[in-house]
N, C-alpha and C positions, 0 to 999 in steps of 0.2 A: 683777587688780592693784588694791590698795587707792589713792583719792587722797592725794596726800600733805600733809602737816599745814603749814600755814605759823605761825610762833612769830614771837608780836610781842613787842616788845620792850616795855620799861616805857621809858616819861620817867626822865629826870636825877632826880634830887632840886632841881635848880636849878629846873628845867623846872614840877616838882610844885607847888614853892613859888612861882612867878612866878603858877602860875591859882592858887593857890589864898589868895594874900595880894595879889596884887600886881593882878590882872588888873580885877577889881570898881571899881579906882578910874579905870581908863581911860576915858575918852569918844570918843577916836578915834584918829587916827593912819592915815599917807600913807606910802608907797614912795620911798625914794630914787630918785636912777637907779642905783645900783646893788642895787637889791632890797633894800635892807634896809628895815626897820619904824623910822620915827617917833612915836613915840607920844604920844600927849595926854591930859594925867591934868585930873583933877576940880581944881578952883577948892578944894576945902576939903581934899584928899591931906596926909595927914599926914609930917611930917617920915620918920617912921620908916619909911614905906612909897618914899617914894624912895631914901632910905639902901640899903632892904634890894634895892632894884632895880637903884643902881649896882652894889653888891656882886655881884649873882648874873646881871649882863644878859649878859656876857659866855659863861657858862656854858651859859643856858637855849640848849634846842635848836630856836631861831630867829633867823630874819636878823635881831637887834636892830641898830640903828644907835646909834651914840655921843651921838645928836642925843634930845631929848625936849622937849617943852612944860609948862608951867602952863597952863590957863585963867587969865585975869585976872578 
């Protein structure tokens, strides 16, 4: 009997674009209590990189939280 194949799945396209636009500007980010991700972007994050994060936080396939930071 041969083993059988397990088939992974690809990321969202939301998921894609969040590492691969979004992710580089983060510096941290903590756990709610209820598991979801707060995240802490860089002090100099461009307008259009949070724009493009509200847009697609909902989507990407992680516990994002509604909560997010600046650096000052």
């Amino acid at each position: 009997m041969e083993p059988e194949l397990e088939i992974m799945a690809l990321p969202n396209k939301e998921t894609l674009e969040f590492y691969d636009k979004v992710y580089n500007w983060i510096t941290g980010g903590y756990r709610e209590p209820d598991n979801k991700i707060v995240y802490i972007f860089s002090k100099d994050v461009p307008k259009e990189i949070i724009e493009l994060f509200l847009k697609i936080r909902d989507d990407v396939e992680l516990p994002i939280s509604e909560n997010f930071h600046v650096e000052s």
